[in-house]
C-alpha positions as CSV (number, residue, x, y, z in Angstrom):
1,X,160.3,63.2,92.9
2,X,160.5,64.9,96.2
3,X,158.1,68.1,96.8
4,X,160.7,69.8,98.4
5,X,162.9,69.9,94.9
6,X,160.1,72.4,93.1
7,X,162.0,76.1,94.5
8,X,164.7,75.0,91.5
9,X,163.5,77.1,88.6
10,X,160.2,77.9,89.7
11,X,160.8,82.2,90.3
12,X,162.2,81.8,86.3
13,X,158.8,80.1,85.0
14,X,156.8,82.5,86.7
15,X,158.7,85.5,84.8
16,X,157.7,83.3,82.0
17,X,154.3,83.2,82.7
18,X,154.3,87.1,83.3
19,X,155.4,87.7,79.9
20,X,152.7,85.6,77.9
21,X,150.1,86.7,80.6
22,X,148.4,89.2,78.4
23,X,148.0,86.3,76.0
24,X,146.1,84.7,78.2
25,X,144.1,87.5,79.6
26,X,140.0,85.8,80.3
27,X,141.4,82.4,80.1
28,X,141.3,79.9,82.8
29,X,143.6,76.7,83.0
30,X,142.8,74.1,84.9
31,X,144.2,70.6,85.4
32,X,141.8,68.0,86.1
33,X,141.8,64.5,87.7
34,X,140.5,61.9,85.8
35,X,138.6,59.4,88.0
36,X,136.4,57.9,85.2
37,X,135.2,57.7,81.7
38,X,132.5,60.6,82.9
39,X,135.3,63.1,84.2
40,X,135.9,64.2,80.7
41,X,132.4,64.5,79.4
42,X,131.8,66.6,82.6
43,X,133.7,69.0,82.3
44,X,133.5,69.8,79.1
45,X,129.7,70.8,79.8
46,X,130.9,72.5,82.7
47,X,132.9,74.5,79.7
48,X,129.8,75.2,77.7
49,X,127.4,76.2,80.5
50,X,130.3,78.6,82.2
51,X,131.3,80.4,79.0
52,X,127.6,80.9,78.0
53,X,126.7,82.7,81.5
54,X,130.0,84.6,81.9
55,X,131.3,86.3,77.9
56,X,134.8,87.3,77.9
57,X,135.7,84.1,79.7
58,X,136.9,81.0,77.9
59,X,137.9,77.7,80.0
60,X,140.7,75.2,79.2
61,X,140.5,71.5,80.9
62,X,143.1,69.3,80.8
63,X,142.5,65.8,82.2
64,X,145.5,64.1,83.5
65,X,145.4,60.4,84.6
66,X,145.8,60.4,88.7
67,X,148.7,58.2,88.6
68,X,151.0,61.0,86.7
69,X,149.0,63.9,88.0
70,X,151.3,64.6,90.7
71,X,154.4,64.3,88.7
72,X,153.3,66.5,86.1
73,X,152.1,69.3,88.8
74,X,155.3,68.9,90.0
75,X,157.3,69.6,86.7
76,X,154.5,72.4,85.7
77,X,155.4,74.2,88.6
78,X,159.0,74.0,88.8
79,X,158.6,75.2,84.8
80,X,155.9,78.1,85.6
81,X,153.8,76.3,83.5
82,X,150.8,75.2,85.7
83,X,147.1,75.6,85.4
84,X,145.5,78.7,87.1
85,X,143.7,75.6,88.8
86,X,144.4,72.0,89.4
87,X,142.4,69.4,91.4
88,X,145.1,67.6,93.8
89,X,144.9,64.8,96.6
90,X,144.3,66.9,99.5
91,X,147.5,65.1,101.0
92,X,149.5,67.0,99.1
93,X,148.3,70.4,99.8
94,X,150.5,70.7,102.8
95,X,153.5,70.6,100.6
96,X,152.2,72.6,98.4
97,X,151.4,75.4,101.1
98,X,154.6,75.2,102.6
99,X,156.2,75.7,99.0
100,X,154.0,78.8,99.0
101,X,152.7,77.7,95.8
102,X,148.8,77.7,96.5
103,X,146.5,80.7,97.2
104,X,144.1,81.0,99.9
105,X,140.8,81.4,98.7
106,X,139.6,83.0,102.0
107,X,139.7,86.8,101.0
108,X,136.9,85.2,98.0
109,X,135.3,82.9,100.7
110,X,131.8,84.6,101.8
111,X,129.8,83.3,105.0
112,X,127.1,82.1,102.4
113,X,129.6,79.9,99.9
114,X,131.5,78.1,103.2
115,X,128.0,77.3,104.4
116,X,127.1,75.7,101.3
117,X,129.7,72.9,102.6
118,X,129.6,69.5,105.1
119,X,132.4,70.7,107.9
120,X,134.0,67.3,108.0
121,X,134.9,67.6,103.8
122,X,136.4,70.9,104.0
123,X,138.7,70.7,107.1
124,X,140.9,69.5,105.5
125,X,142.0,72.0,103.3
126,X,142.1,74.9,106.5
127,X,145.7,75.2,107.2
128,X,146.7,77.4,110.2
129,X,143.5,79.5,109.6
130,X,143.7,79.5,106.0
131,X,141.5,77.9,103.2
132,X,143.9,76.6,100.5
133,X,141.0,74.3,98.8
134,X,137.8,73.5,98.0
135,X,136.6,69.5,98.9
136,X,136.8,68.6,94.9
137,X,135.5,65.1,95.7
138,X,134.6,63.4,98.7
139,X,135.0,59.5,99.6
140,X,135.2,56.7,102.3
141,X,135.7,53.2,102.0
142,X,133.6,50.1,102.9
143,X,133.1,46.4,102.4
144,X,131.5,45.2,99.1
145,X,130.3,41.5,99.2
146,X,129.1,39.2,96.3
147,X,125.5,38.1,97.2
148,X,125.5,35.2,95.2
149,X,129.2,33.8,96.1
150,X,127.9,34.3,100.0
151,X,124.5,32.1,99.6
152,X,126.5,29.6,97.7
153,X,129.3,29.4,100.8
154,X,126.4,29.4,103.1
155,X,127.0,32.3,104.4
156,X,123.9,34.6,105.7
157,X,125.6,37.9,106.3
158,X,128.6,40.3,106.0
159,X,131.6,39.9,108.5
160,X,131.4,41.7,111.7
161,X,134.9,40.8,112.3
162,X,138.3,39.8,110.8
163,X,138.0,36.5,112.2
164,X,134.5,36.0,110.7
165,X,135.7,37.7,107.5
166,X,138.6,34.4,107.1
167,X,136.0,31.8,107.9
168,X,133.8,33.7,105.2
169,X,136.8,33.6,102.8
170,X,137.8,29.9,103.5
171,X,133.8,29.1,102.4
172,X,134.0,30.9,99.2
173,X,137.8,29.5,98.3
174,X,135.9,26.1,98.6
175,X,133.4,26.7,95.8
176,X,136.0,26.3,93.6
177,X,135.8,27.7,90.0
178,X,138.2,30.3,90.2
179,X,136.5,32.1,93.1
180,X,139.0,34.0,95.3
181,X,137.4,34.6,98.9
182,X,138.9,38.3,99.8
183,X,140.3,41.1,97.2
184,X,143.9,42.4,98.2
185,X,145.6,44.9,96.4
186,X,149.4,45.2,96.6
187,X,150.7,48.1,94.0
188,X,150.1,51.6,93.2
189,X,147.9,54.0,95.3
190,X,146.3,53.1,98.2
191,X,148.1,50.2,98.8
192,X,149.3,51.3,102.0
193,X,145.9,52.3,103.0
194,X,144.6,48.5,102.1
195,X,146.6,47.7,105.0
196,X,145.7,50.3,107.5
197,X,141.8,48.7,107.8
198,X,143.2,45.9,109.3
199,X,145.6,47.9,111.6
200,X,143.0,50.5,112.5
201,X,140.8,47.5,113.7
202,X,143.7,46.3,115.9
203,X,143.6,50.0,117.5
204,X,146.7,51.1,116.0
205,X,147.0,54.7,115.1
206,X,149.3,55.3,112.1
207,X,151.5,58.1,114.2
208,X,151.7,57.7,118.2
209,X,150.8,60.0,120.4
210,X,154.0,61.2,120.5
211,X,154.1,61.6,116.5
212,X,156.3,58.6,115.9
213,X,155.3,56.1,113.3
214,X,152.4,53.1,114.5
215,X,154.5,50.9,112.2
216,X,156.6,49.5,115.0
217,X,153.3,48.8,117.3
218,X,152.1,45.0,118.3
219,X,149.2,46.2,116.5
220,X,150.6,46.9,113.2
221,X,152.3,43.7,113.5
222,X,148.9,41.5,114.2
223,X,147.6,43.5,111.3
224,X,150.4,42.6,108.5
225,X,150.3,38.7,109.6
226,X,146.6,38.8,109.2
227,X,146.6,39.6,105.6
228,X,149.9,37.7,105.4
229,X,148.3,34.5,106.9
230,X,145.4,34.9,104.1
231,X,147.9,34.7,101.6
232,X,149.6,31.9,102.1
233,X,146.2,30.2,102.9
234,X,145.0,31.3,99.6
235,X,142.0,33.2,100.3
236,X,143.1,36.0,98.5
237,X,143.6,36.2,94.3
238,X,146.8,34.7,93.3
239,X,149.6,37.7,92.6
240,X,148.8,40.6,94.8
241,X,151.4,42.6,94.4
242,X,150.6,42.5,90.5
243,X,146.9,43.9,91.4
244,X,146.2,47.6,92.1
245,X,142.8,48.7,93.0
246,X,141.3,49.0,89.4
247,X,142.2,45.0,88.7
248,X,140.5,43.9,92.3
249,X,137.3,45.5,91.5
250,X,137.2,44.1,87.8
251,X,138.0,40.6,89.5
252,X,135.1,41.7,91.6
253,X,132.6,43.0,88.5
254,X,133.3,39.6,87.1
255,X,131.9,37.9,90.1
256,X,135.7,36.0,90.9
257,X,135.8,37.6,94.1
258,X,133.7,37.4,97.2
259,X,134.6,40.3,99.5
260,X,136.7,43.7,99.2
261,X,137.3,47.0,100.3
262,X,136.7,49.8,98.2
263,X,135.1,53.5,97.9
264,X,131.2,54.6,96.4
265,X,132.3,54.5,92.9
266,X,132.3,51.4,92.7
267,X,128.9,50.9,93.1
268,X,128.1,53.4,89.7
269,X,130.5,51.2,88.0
270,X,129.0,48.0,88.5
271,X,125.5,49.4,87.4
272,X,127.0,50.3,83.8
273,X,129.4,47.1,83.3
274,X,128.0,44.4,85.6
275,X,124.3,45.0,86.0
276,X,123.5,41.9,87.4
277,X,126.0,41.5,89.7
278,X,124.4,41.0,93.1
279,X,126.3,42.7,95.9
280,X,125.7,44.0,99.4
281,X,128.1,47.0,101.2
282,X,129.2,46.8,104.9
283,X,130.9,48.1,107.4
284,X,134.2,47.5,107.6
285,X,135.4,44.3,109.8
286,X,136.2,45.2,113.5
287,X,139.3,44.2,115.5
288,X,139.5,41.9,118.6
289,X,138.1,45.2,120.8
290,X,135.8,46.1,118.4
291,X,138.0,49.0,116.5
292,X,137.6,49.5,113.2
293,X,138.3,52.3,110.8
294,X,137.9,53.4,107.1
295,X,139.7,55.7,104.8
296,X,138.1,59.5,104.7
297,X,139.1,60.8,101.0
298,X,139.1,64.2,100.0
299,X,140.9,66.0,96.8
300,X,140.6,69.1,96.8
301,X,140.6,71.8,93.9
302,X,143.4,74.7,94.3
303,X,143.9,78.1,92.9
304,X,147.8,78.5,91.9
305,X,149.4,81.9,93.4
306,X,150.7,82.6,90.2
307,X,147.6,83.1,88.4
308,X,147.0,86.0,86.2
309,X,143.4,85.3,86.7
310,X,142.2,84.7,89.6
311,X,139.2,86.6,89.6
312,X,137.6,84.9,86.4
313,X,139.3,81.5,88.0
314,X,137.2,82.3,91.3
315,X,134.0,82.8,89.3
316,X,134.5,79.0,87.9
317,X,135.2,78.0,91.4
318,X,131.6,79.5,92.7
319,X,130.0,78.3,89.5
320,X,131.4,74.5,90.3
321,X,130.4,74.5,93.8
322,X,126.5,75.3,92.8
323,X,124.5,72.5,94.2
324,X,123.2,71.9,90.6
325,X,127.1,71.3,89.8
326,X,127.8,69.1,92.3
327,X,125.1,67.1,91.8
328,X,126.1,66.4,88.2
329,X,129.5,65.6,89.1
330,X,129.1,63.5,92.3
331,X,126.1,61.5,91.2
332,X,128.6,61.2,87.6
333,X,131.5,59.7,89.6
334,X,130.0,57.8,92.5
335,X,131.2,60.5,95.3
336,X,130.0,61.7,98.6
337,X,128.1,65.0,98.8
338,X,129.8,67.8,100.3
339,X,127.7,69.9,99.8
340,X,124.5,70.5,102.5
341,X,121.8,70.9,100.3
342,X,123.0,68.7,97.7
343,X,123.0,65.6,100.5
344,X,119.4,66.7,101.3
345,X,118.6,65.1,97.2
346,X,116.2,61.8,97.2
347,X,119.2,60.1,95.2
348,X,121.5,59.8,98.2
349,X,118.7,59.8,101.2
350,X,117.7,57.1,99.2
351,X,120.3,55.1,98.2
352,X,121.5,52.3,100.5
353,X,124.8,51.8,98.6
354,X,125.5,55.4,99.5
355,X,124.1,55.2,103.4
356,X,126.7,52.4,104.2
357,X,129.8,54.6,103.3
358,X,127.7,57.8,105.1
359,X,127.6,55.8,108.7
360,X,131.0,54.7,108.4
361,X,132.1,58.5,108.5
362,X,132.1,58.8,112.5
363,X,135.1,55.8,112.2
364,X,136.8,57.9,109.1
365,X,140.6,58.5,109.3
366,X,142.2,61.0,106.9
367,X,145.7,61.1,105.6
368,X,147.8,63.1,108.3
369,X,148.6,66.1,107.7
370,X,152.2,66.3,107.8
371,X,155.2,67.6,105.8
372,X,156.5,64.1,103.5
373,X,153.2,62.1,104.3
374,X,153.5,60.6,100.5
375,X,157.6,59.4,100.9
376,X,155.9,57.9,104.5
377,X,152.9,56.0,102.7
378,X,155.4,54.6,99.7
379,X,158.0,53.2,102.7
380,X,154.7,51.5,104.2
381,X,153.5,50.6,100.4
382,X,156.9,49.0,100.0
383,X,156.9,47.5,103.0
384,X,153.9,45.6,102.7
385,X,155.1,44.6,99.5
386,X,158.3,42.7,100.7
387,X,155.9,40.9,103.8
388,X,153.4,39.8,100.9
389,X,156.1,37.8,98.9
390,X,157.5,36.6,101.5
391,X,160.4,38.7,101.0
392,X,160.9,40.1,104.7
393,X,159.6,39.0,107.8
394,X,156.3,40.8,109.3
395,X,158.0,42.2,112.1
396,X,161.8,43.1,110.1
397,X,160.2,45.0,107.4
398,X,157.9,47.0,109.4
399,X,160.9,47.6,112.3
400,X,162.7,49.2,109.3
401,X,159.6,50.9,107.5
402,X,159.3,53.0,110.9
403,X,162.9,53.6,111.1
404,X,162.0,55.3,107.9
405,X,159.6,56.8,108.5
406,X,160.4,58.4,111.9
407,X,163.5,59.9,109.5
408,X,161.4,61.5,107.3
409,X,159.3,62.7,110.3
410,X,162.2,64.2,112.0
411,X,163.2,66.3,109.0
C-alpha cells in the first residue's frame, strides 16, 4: 500500500482521537519494532523505571513484528488511531514528512540532548532543517565467516575480493556434507540491499548523478551475473528466493554455511543459540578497483503530530536516549552506539565483533532519501528475483527495473 493513499480518512480519525483525548490524558502510546526476543522484555522495564520517576504518567508499548509494522502505521494513521510514538525505518520518514504526519522534535531539542548523539546516526532524520527523529537503532553490515568451514577448505583468511570470495566458496562447496559456500537471501527485506554490496563494489551508485536509477549501469549488470554465476555454480544454498535474512543466518548458526553478509546482531545471536560456533567478521569484499560498500541502517523513533501528549511523550523520549538506556537496549539487540558517551563503554571499545562493523562506517551507504524509495527497492527486490530463477535475463530485467524506477522517480 502506497504512502501517498494515507490523506483518505486521516482529518476524520484525528477528530476521533480529539474526542477520546481526555481519556487518554498522561498516557503515552507507542508502537514498537520488534527486532528480537529481548525487544519486549526491554521495554517493559523501560515501563517500570519511567512511570516510577515520572507519577501521573503511564506508558503503553505495543510491539509489532517489522514485516507488518509499516502496514499497520499505515492503516493507524489513515484511521487516527496511531501511537503518540512509533519507531519506523528511517526510509520512510520522508513520506511520512511530506504527509505532514510527523512532528519535529526540534522546538524540545536542547544543545545538550543533540550532543549526546554520533552526527553520522542522526542525519538522517534532519529534513530541510528539521529534526523529525531520534536514531532508534543504529547498524551496518559486514562479512561473517565460519572459522572452522575455512581451515577445513584451506583457507587462511577472509576474502579481500569477490573473486577471492568464489574461489573461497568453491573450497567449502567441496567439503561436502551439506555445506553451502556463500549465504544469499532472495525474499522479504533487504533483499535488494543483498545485492547492492556487490554493485557498490563494482562502483555503481544506486541513483546517477543525474538522479536516474544505477540499475541500467554496466556495473549493476557485472554485479547481478556475479551472484547469478554463483548460483548456477552452486556455491550458494539451494532455493534463494525461499530464504530471507532470518533463514541465512540460522543456516549460518547451524554451521551449513561458510560466508554471509549481515548486521551486529548477529553476533549476540550466535552467543545465546550457537555458542560454539567459531566465526570471524570482515570487511566487505571489494570490486575490481577496489570499491566496496556496506549498508548504513538507521530506524528512527518519531513523535506523531496528532498527539495529545506530547510533552509527557517528549519526557519518554529524553528518558530513552539516557546513556544508561541506550546501553541496555543496544548491548540487548546487538546495535551500534549512537550515542557519544555510550560508544566510550569498555563493551564496544572492546569488542572486535563490534570494531569490524565500526571501520566499515567510512564505506557506509544509506537508503536515499527520496519520495517512493520503498516501491523503488521492491522493483529491484523483484528484479533480482526473476535473474535468480532464471526467469529474466541479467541485463532485461534490470533494463526494465530502471524503467521503473526512473517512473516512480519522475512522479
Amino acid at each position: 500500500m502506497s504512502l501517498r493513499t494515507w490523506t483518505v480518512g486521516l482529518m476524520a480519525g484525528m477528530s476521533m482521537l480529539t474526542l477520546t483525548a481526555q481519556a487518554n490524558a498522561g498516557e503515552v502510546r507507542v508502537t514498537v519494532a520488534e527486532y528480537s526476543a529481548k525487544t519486549g522484555p526491554y521495554f517493559e522495564s523501560v515501563k517500570k523505571d519511567f512511570e516510577a520517576a515520572n507519577p501521573g504518567i503511564t506508558v503503553k508499548f505495543e510491539i509489532v513484528p517489522w514485516d507488518v509494522l509499516l502496514q499497520k502505521l499505515t492503516t493507524d494513521i489513515t484511521a487516527g488511531t496511531n501511537a503518540d510514538l512509533s519507531i519506523i525505518g528511517t526510509r520512510w520518514l520522508i513520506d511520512f514528512v511530506q504527509q505532514d504526519v510527523a512532528e519535529p522534535l526540534d522546538s524540545y531539542i536542547t544543545p545538550d540532548f543533540k550532543g549526546r548523539f554520533i552526527d553520522t546516526f542522526l542525519s538522517p532524520s534532519i529534513m530541510e532543517g528539521k529534526t523529525y527523529g531520534l536514531p532508534i537503532a543504529a547498524s551496518a553490515r559486514a562479512l561473517y565467516y565460519n572459522k572452522e568451514l575455512f581451515e577445513k577448505a584451506g583457507i587462511a583468511q577472509p576474502p579481500a575480493t569477490w573473486t577471492d570470495l568464489q574461489e573461497d566458496a568453491r573450497k567449502i562447496k567441496a567439503l561436502g556434507s551439506g555445506t553451502f559456500g556463500f549465504g544469499l537471501q532472495g525474499k522479504e527485506i533487504e533483499t535488494d540491499v543483498y545485492y547492492y554490496y556487490a554493485m557498490w563494489s563494482q562502483g555503481t551508485e544506486i541513483l546517477n548523478k543525474d538522479g536516474t536509477s544505477g540499475l541500467s549501469t554496466p556495473g549493476a549488470l557485472e554485479a547481478a551475473k556475479l551472484y547469478k554465476s554463483m548460483i548456477d555454480e552452486g556455491l550458494t544454498e539451494p532455493g534463494v528466493t525461499s530464504n530471507n535474512r532470518e533463514d541465512v543466518q540460522n543456516l549460518f548458526k547451524q554451521g551449513k554455511v561458510g560466508m554471509m553478509i549481515t548486521a551486529p546482531f548477529l553476533s549476540n545471536q550466535i552467543k545465546d543459540e550457537a555458542p560454539n560456533l567459531k566465526y570471524g567478521v570482515a570487511a566487505i569484499p571489494a570490486g575490481p578497483t577496489g570499491a566496496r560498500g556496506t549498508y548504513g541502517v538507521t530506524d528512527s523513533i518519531i513523535m506523531f503530530k496528532n498527539s495529545k501528549n506530547k510533552d509527557e511523550a517528549w519526557k519518554l523520549l529524553d528518558f530513552l536516549f539516557t546513556t544508561e538506556q541506550r546501553a541496555k537496549f543496544t548491548q540487548g539487540e546487538g546495535f551500534l552506539p549512537v550515542n557519544k558517551e555510550e560508544a566510550k563503554m569498555d563493551y564496544y571499545v572492546n569488542n572486535a565483533d563490534l570494531a569490524a562493523f565500526t571501520a566499515l562506517l567510512p564505506d557506509a551507504r544509506f537508503a536515499p532519501v527520496i519520495p517512493g524509495w520503498e516501491e523503488i527497492a521492491q522493483i529491484t527486490s523483484d528484479a533480482m528475483q526473476k535473474i535468480y530463477l532464471g526467469s529474466a535475463e541479467p541485463e532485461a530485467a534490470l533494463k526494465e527495473a530502471a524503467d521503473k524506477a526512473n517512473a516512480v522517480l519522475k512522479k
